[in-house]
DRENPA-3360 file (N, C-alpha, C; in nm, 2 decimals, always signed):
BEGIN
1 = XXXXXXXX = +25.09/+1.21/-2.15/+25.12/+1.18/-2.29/+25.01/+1.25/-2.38 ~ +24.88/+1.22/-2.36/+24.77/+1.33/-2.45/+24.75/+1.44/-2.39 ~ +24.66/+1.51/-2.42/+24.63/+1.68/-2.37/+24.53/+1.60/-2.34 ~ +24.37/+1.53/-2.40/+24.30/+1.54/-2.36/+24.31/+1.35/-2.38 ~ +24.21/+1.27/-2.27/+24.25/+1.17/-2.24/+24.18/+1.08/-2.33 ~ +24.27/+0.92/-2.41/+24.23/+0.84/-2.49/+24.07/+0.73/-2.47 ~ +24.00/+0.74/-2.50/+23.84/+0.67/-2.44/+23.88/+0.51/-2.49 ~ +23.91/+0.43/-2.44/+23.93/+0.30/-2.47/+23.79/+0.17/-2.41;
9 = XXXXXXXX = +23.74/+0.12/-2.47/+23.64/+0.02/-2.47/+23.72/-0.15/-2.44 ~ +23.72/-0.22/-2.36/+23.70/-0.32/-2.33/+23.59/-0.43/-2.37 ~ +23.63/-0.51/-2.46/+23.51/-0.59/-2.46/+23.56/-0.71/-2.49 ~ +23.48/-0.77/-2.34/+23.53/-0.85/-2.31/+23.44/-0.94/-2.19 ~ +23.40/-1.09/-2.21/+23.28/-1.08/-2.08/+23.37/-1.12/-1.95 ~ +23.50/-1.22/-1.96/+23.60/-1.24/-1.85/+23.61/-1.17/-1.81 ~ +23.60/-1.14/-1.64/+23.64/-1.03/-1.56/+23.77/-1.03/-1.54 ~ +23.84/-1.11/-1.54/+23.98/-1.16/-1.50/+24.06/-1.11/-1.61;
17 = XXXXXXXX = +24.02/-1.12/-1.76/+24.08/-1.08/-1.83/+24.11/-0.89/-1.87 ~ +23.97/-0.86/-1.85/+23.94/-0.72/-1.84/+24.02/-0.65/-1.71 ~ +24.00/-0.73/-1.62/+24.06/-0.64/-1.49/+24.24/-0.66/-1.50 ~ +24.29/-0.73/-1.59/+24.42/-0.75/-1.60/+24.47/-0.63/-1.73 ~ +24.33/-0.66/-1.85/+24.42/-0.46/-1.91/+24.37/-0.37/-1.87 ~ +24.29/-0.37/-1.78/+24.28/-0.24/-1.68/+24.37/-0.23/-1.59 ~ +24.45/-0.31/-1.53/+24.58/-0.29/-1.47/+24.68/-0.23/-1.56 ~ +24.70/-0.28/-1.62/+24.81/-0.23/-1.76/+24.78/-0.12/-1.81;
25 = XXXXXXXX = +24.65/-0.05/-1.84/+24.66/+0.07/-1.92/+24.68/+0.19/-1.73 ~ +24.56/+0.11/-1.69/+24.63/+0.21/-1.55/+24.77/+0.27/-1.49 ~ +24.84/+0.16/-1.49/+24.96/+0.17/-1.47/+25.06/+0.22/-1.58 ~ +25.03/+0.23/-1.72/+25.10/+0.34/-1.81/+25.09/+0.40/-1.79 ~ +25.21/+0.54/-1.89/+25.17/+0.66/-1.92/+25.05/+0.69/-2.00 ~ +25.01/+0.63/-2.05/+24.83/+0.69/-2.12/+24.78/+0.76/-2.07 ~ +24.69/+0.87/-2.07/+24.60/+0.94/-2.06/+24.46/+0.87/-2.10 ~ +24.45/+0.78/-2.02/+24.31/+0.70/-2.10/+24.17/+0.70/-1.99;
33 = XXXXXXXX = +24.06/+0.68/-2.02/+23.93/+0.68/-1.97/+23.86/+0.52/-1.99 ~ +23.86/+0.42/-1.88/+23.83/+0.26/-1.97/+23.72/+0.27/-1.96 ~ +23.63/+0.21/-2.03/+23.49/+0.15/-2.01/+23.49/-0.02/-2.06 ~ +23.37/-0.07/-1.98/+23.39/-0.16/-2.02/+23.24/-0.24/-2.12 ~ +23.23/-0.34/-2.20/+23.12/-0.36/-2.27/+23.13/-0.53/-2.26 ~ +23.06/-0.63/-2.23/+23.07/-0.76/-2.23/+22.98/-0.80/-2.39 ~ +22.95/-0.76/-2.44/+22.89/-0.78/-2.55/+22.89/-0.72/-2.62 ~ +22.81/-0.70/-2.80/+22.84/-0.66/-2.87/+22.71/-0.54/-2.86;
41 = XXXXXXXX = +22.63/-0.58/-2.81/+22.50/-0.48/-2.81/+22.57/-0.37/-2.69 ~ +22.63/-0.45/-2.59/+22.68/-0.30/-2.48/+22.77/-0.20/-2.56 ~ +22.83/-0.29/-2.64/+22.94/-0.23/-2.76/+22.89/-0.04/-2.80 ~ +22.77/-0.12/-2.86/+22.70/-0.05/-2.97/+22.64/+0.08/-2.90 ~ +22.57/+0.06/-2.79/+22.52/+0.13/-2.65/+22.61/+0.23/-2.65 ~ +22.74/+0.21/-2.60/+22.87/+0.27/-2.52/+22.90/+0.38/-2.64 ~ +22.87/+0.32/-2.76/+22.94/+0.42/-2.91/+22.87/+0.52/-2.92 ~ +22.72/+0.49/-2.89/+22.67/+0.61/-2.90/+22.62/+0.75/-2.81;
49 = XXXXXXXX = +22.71/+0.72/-2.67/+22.70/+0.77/-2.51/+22.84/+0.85/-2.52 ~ +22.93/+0.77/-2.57/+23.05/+0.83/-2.53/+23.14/+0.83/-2.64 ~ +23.25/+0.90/-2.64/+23.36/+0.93/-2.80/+23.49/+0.80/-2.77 ~ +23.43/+0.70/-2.79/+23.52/+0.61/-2.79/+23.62/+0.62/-2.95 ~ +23.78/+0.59/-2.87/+23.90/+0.58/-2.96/+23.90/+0.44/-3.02 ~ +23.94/+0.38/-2.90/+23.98/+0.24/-2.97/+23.89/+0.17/-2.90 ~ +23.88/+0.05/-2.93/+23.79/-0.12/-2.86/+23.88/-0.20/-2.89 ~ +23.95/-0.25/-2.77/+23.98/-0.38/-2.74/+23.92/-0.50/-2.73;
57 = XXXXXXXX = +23.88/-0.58/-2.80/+23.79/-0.66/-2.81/+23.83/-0.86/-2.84 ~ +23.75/-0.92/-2.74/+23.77/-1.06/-2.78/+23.72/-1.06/-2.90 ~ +23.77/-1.11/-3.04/+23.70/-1.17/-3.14/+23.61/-1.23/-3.19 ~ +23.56/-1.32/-3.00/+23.46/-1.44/-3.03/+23.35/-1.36/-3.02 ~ +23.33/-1.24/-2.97/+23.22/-1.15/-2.97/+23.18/-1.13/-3.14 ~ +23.27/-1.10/-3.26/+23.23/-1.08/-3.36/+23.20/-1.23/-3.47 ~ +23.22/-1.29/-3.40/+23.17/-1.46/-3.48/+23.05/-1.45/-3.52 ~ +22.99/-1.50/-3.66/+22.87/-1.48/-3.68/+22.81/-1.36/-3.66;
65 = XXXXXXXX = +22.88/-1.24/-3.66/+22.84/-1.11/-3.65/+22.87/-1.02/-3.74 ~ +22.89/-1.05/-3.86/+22.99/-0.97/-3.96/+22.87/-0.86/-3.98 ~ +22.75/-0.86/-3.98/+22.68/-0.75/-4.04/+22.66/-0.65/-3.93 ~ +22.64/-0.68/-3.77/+22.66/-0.54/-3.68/+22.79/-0.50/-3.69 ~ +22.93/-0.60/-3.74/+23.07/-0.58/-3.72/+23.08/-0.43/-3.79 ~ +23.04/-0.47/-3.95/+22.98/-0.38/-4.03/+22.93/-0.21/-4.00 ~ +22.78/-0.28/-3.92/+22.75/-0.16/-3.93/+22.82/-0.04/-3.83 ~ +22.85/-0.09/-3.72/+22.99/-0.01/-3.65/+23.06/+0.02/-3.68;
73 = XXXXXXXX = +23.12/-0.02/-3.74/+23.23/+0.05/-3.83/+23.22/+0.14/-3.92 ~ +23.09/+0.15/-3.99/+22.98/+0.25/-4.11/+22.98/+0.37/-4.01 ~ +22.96/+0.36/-3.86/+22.87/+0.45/-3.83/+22.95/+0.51/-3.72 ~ +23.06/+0.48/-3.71/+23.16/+0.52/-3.61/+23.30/+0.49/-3.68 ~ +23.31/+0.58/-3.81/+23.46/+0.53/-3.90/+23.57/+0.59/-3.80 ~ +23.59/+0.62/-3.71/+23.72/+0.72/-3.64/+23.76/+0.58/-3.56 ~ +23.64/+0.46/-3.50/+23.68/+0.40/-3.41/+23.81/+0.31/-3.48 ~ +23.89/+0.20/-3.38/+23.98/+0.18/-3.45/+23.96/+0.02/-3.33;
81 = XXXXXXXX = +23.98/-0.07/-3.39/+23.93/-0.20/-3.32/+24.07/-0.28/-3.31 ~ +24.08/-0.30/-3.21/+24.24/-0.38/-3.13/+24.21/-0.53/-3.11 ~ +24.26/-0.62/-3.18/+24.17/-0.81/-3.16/+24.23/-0.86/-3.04 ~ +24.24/-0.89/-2.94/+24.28/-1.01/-2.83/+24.33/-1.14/-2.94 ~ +24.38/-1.16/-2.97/+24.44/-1.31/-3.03/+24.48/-1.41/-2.91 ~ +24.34/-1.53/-2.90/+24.39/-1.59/-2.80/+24.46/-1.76/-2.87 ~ +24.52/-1.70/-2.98/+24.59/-1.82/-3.02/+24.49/-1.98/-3.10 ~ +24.31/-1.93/-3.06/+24.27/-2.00/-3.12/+24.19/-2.03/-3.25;
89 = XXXXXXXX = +24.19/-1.91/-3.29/+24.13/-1.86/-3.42/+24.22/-1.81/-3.49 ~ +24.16/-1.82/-3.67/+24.27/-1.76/-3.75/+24.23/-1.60/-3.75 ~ +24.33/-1.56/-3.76/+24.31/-1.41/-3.79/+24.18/-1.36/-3.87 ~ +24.21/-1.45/-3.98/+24.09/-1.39/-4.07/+23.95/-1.33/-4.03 ~ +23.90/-1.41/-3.90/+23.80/-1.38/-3.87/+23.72/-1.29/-3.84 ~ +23.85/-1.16/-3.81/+23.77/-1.03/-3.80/+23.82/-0.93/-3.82 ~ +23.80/-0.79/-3.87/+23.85/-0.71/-3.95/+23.88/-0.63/-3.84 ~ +24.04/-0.61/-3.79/+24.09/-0.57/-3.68/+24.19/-0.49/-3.75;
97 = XXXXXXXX = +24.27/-0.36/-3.68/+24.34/-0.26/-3.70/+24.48/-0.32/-3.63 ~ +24.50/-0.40/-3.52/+24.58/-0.43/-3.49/+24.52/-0.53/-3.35 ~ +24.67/-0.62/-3.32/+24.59/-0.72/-3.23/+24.76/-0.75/-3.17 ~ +24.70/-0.84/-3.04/+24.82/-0.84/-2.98/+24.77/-1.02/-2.88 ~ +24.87/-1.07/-2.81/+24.82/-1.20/-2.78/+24.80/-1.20/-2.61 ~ +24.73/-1.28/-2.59/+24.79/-1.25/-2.42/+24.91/-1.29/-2.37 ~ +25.00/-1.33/-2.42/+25.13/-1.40/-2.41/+25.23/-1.26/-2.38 ~ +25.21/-1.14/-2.49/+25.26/-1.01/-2.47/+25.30/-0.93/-2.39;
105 = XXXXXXXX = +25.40/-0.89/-2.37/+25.42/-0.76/-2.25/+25.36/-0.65/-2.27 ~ +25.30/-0.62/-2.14/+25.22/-0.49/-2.11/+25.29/-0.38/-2.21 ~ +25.43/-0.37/-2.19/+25.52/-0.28/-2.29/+25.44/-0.29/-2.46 ~ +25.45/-0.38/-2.47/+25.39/-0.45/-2.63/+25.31/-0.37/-2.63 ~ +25.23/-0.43/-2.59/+25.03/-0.39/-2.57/+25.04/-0.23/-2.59 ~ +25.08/-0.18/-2.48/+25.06/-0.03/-2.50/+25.14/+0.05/-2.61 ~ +25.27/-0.03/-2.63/+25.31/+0.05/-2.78/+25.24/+0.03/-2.88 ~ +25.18/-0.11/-2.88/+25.06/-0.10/-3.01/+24.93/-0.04/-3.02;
113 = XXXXXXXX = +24.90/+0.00/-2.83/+24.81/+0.12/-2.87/+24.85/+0.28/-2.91 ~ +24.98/+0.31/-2.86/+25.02/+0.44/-2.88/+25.02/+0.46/-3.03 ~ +25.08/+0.34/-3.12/+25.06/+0.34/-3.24/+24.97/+0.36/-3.33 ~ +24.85/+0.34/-3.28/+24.73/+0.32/-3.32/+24.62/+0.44/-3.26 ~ +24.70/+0.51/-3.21/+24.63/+0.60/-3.12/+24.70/+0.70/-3.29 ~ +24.84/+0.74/-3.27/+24.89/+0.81/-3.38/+24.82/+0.79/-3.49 ~ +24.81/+0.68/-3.55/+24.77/+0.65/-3.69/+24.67/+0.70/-3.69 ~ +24.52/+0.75/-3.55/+24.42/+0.77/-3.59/+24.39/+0.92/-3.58;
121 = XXXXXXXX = +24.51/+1.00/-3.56/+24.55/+1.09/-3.51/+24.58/+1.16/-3.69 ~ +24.66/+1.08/-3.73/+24.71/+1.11/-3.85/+24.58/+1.12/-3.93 ~ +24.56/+1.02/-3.96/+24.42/+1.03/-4.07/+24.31/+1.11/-4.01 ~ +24.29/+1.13/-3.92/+24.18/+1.25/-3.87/+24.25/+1.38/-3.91 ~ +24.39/+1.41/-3.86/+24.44/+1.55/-3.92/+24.42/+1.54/-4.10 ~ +24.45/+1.45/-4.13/+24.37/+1.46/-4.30/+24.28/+1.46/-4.33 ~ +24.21/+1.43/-4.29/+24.07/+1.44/-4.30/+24.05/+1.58/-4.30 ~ +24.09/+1.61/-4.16/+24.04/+1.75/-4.10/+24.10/+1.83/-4.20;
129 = XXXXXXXX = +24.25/+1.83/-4.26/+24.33/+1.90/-4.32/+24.24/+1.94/-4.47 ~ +24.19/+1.88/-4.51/+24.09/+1.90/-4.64/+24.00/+1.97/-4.61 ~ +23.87/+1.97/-4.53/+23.78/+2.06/-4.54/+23.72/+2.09/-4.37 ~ +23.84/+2.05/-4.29/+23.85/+2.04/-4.13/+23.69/+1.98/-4.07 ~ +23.65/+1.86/-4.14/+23.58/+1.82/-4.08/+23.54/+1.75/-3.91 ~ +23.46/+1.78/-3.85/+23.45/+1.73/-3.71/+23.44/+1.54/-3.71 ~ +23.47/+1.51/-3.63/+23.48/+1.37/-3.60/+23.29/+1.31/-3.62 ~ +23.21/+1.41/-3.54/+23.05/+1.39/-3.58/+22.99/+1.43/-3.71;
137 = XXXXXXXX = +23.08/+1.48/-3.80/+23.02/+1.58/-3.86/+23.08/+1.48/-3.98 ~ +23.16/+1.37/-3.94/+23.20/+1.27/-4.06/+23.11/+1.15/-4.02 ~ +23.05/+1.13/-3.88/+22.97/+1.02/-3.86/+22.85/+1.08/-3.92 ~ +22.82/+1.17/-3.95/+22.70/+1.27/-4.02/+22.63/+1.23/-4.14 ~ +22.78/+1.30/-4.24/+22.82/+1.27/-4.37/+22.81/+1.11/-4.39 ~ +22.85/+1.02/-4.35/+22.82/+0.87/-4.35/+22.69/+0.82/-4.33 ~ +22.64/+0.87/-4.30/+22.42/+0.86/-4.25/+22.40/+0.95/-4.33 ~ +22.40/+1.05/-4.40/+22.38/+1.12/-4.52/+22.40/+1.03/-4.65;
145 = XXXXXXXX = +22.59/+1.00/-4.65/+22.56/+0.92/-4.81/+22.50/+0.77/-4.79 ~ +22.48/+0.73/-4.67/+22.42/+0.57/-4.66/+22.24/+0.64/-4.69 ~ +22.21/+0.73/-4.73/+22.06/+0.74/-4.75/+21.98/+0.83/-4.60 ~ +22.02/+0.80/-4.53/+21.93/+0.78/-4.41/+21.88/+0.95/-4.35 ~ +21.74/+0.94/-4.29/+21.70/+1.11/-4.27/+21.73/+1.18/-4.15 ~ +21.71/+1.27/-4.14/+21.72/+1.31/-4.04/+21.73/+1.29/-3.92 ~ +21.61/+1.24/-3.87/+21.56/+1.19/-3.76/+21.65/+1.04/-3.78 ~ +21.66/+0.97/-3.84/+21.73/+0.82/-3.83/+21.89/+0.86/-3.78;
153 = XXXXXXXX = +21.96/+0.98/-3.85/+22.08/+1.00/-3.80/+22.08/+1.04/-3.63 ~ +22.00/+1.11/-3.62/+21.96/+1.15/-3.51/+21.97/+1.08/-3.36 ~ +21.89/+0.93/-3.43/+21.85/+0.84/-3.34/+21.95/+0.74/-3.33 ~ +22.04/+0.69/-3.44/+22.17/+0.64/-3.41/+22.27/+0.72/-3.33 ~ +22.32/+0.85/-3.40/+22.35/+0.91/-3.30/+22.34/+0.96/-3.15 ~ +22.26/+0.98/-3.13/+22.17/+1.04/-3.00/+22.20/+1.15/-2.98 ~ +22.17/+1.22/-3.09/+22.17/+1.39/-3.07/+22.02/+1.41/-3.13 ~ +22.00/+1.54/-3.14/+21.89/+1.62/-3.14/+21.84/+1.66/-3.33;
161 = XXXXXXXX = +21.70/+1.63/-3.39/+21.72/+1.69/-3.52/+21.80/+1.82/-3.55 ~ +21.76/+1.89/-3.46/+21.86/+2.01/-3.47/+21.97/+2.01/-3.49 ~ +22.09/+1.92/-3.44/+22.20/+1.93/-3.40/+22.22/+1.87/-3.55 ~ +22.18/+1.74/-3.59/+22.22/+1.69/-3.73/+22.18/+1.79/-3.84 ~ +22.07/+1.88/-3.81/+22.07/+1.94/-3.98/+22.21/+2.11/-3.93 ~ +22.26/+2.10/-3.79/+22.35/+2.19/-3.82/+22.48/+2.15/-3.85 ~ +22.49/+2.04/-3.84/+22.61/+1.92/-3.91/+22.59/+1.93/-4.03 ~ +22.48/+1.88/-4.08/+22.51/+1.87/-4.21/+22.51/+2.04/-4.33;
169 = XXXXXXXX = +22.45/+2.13/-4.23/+22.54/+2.30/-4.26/+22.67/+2.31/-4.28 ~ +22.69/+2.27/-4.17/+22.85/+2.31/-4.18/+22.93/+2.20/-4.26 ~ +22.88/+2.08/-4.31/+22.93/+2.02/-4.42/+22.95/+2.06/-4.54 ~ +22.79/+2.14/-4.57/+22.78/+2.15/-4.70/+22.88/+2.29/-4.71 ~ +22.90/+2.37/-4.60/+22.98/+2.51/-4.59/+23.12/+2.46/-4.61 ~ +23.20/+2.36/-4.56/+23.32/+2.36/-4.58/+23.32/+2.26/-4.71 ~ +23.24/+2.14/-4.74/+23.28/+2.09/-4.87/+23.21/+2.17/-5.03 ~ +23.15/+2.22/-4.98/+23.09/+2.35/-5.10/+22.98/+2.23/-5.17;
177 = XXXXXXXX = +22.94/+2.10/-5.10/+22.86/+2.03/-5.19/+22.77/+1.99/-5.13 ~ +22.62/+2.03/-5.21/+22.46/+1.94/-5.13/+22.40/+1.86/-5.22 ~ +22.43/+1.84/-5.29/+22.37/+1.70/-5.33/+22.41/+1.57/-5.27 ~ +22.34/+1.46/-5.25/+22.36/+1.33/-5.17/+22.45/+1.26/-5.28 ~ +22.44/+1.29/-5.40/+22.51/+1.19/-5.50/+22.69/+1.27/-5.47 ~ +22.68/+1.40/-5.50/+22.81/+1.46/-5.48/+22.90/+1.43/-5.33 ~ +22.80/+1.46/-5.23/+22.84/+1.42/-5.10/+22.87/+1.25/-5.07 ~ +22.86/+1.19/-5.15/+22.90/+1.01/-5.22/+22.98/+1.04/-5.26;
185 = XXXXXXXX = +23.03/+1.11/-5.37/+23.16/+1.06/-5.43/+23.25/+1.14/-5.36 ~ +23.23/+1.28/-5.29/+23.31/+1.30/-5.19/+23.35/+1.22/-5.08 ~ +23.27/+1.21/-5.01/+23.30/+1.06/-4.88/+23.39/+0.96/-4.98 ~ +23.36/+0.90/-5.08/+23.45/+0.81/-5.16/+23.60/+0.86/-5.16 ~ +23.61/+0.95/-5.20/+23.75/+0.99/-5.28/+23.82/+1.04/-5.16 ~ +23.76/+1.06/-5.06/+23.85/+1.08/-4.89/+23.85/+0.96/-4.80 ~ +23.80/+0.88/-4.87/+23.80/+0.74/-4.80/+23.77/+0.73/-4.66 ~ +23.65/+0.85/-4.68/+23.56/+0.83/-4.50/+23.44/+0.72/-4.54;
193 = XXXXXXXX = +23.44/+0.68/-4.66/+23.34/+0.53/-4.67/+23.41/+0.46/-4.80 ~ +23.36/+0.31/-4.75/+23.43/+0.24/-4.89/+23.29/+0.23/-5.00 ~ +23.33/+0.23/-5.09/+23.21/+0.18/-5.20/+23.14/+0.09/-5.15 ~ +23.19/+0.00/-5.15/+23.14/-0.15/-5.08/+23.00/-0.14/-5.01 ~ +23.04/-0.07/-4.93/+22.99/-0.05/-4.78/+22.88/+0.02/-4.75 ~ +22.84/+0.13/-4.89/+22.75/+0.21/-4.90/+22.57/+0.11/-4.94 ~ +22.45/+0.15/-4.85/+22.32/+0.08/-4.82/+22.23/+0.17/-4.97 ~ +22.31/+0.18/-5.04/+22.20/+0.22/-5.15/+22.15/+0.17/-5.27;
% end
């Protein structure tokens, strides 16, 4: 189904539960790579080692967590977060792309990831279709307009100073803009950050 295969995160501390959608994505057609994360710090770990797509995630992990919920989502805008709904909490409680129940057929489950796989598919080709930005090169620009230097991008990301000031080259080369104020209201108006959400 993909050319190159989908990186999906588990998070989840039940082994029972984790080893059961690891059966189910196994046994689909997906093209997928699982990892798994029992917490929200392994979470955070995993984002920055490897090109995670989606996280499937218990919710009760984000309880009382709204501000790392946050900052993951600031600093890895491509990921796309899947809720476990175990029927005991309201929805409200965490800011999810899509969710599914354990009651669901495996069938379910996986068309709501194929769906969600497209959708993120879609908005990256727009993204990209404007000034063909790279997936790192938008996690860049997002530690650019949140303020942050070099070396800080660097170190969230876990690349090299070098590697971030040649990111942020080829930013200013395809969006024709270097100022941090301009490169703000650009990220704004492409909706690779919300207002909101911006640390300045």
């Amino acid at each position: 189904m993909h050319k190159s295969p989908l990186h999906i995160v588990i998070l989840e501390s039940s082994k029972i539960i984790f080893e059961g959608l690891h059966y189910i994505l196994f046994q689909s057609e997906i093209n997928c790579r699982i990892y798994r994360a029992e917490n929200l710090e392994e979470l955070s770990d995993l984002l920055k080692t490897e090109n995670i797509d989606i996280a499937i995630a218990n919710p009760l992990h984000f309880v009382n967590r709204d501000k790392e919920v946050k900052r993951i989502r600031k600093e890895f805008p491509s990921l796309s977060i899947m809720g476990i709904d175990f029927g005991m909490m309201q929805k409200a409680v965490t800011d999810t792309d899509s969710s599914f129940t354990l009651y669901d057929t495996p069938e379910h489950i996986i068309n709501l990831l194929t769906r969600l796989d497209k959708r993120n598919k879609s908005l990256t080709n727009k993204t990209d279709e404007s000034e063909n930005l790279t997936k790192r090169e938008i996690e860049v620009l997002t530690g650019i307009v949140n303020g942050k230097l070099n070396k800080e991008i660097a170190e969230e990301l876990n690349i090299s100073i070098h590697t971030v000031v040649r990111h942020r080259k080829n930013i200013t080369t395809k969006t024709g803009i270097r100022s941090q104020s301009g490169l703000t209201i650009y990220a704004i108006s492409k909706k690779i950050v919300e207002i909101e959400d911006i640390e300045i």
